[in-house]
C-alpha positions in Angstrom: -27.0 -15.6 35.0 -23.6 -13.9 34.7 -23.1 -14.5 38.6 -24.0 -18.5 38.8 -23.8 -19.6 35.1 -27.1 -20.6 33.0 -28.0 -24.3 31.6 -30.0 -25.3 28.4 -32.4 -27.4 28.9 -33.3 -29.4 25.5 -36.9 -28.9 23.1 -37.3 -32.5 24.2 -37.4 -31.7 28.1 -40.5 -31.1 30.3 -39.1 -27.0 30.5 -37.6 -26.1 27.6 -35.6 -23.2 27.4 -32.3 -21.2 28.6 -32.3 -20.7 32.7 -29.9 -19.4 35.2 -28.5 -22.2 37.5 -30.3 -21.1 40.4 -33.6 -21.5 38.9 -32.8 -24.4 37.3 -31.9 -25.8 40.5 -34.6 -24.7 42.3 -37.1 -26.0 39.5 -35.3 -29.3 40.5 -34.2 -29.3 36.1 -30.3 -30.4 37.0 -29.9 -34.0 37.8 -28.8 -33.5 41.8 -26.1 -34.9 43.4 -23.1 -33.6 45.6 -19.4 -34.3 45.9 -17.5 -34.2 48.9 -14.5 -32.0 48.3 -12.4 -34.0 50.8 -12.6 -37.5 49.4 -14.6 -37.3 46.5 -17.6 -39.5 47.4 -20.6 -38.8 46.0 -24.2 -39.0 47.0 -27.1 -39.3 44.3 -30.0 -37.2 46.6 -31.1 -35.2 49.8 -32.4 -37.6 51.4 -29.5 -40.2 51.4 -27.3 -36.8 52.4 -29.3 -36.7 55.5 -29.1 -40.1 56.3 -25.5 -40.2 55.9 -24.8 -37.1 57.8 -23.0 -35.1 55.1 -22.8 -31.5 55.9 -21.9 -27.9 54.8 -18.3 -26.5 55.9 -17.3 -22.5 55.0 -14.1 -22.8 53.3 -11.8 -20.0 53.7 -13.2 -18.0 51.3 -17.1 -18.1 53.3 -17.9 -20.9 50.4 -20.0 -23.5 51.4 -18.4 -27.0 50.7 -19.6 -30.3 51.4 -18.2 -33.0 53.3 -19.9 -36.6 53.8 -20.3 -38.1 57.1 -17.1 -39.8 57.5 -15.1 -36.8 56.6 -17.7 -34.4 58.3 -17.1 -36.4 61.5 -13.1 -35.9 61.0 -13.3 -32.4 61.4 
């Protein structure tokens, strides 16, 4: 948890209960969606991400960033 953060997920949800965001994600408990970090666009799921090309860039720092089709196809 201290290295990628946690989430709370409410007594009303499916999973209850405090979880790191890597388990949470990969339980599929966070609401998905990614933001491109050259324009800002923003696509609601995986399979729309595939379709419209977007794609993982290392920044300068060896972080993986997204980028949507258009700006993928820019670079």
């Amino acid at each position: 948890m201290t290295d990628h953060g946690w989430t709370v997920s409410p007594p009303s949800a499916a999973v209850p209960g405090t979880y790191c965001l890597s388990c949470a994600s990969a339980l599929r408990m966070l609401d998905w969606f990614i933001r491109c970090v050259d324009c800002g666009a923003i696509v609601e799921n995986e399979t729309e991400a595939e379709r419209q090309r977007w794609r993982y860039f290392a920044d300068e720092l060896g972080q993986l960033q997204a980028h949507c089709g258009i700006c993928s196809a820019q670079r």
